[in-house]
C-alpha positions in Angstrom: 0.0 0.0 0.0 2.8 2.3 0.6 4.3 1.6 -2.3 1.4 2.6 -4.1 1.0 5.9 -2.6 4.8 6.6 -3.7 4.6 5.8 -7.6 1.2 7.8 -7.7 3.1 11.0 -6.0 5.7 10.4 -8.3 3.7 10.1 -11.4 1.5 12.9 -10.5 4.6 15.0 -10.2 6.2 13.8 -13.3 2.7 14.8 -15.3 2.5 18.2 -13.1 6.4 19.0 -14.5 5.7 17.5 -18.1 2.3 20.2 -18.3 4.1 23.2 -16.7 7.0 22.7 -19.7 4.4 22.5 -22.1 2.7 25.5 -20.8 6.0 27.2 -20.5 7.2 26.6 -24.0 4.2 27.8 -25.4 4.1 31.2 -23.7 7.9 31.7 -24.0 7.7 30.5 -27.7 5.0 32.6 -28.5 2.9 30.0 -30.1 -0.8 30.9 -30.3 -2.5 28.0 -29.7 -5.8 29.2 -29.4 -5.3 32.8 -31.6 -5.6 36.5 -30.7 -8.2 39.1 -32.2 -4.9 40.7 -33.1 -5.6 42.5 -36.3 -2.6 43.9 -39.6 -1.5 46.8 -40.7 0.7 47.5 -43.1 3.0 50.0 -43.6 5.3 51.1 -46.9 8.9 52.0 -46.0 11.9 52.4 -48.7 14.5 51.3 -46.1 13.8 48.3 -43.2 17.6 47.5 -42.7 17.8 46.0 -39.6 14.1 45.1 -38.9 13.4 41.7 -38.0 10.1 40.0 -37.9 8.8 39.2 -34.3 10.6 42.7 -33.2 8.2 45.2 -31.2 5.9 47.6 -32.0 5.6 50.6 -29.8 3.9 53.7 -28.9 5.1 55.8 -26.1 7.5 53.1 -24.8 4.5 50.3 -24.6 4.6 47.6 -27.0 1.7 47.1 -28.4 2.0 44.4 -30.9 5.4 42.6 -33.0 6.4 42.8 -36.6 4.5 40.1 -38.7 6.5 40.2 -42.0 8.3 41.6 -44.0 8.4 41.6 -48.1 9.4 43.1 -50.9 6.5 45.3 -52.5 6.9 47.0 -56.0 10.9 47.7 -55.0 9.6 48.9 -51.6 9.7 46.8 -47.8 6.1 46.2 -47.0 5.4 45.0 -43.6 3.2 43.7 -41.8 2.0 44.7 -38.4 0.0 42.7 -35.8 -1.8 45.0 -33.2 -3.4 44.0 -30.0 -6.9 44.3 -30.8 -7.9 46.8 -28.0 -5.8 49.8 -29.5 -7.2 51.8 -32.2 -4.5 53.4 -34.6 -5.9 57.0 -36.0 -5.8 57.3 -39.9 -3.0 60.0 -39.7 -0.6 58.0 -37.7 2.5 57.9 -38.3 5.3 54.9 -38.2 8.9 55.0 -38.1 11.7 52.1 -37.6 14.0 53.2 -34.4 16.8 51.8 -33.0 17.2 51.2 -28.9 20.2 52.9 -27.9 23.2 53.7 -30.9 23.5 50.4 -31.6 20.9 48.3 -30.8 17.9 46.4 -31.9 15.3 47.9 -34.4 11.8 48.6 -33.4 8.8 50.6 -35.0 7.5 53.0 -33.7 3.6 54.8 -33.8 3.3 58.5 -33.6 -0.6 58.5 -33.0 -2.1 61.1 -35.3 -5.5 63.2 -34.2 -8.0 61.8 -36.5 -11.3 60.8 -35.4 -10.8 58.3 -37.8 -9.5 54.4 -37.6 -7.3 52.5 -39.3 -9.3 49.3 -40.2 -7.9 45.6 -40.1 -5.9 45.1 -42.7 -5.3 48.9 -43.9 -2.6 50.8 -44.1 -0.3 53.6 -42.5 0.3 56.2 -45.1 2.5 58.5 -43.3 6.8 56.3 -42.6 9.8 57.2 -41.9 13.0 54.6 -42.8 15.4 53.1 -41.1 18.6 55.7 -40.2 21.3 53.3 -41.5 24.5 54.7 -39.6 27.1 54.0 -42.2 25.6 56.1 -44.3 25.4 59.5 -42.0 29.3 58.8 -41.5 29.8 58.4 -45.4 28.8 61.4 -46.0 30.2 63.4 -42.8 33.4 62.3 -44.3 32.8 63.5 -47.4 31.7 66.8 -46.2 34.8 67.1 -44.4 37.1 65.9 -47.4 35.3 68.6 -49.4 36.1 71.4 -47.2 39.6 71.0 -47.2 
């Protein structure tokens, strides 16, 4: 009878550990199981260098959703957005690619506009601003200087 009582502890705590990994690769993975009401929006920019999918969207410092994808659109980066459902993005918004410090990771960024209206699921931001690529505001700092001399 003892021994019984031991292998069931033991087995419930084996099951208990195998279900808390699941639960905990999901979540860390960021695998929707289930799905969010997240909703797209898509944004033209002529320069994304740096910006990775799965990187954060954020306005005022909150993230408020990730970068979906990213593609090639008529020689331009279109990308994707995916917004948590319960912010509403005004028409003239305006979205920019960042960087988190001097050099670190890429992020965009949403300037809310003051329109009464909404972007809908699945529109688009009008308004971008591209990626700063540093090598290229040195470039031509050095050639400013050159040509001064």
């Amino acid at each position: 009878m003892n021994r019984f009582t031991t292998e069931t502890a033991v087995g419930l705590f084996m099951i208990l550990g195998l279900v808390s990994l699941a639960y905990l690769s999901i979540r860390l993975g960021d695998v929707r199981i289930f799905g969010k009401n997240e909703y797209i929006v898509k944004a033209h920019f002529a320069n994304v260098s740096g910006l990775k999918e799965g990187l954060g969207v954020e306005i005022a410092g909150v993230t408020i959703g990730k970068v979906d994808s990213i593609a090639l659109d008529n020689y331009e980066a279109l990308v994707k957005l995916l917004i948590q459902p319960d912010i509403k993005l005004q028409e003239d918004s305006i979205v920019a690619i960042r960087t988190q410090g001097i050099i670190g990771d890429k992020y965009v960024k949403i300037l809310p506009g003051g329109s009464n209206e909404h972007i809908k699921p699945n529109g688009e931001i009008i308004e971008t601003e591209s990626a700063i690529e540093l090598e290229e505001l040195v470039s031509k700092y050095i050639k400013e200087i050159k040509g001064s001399q």
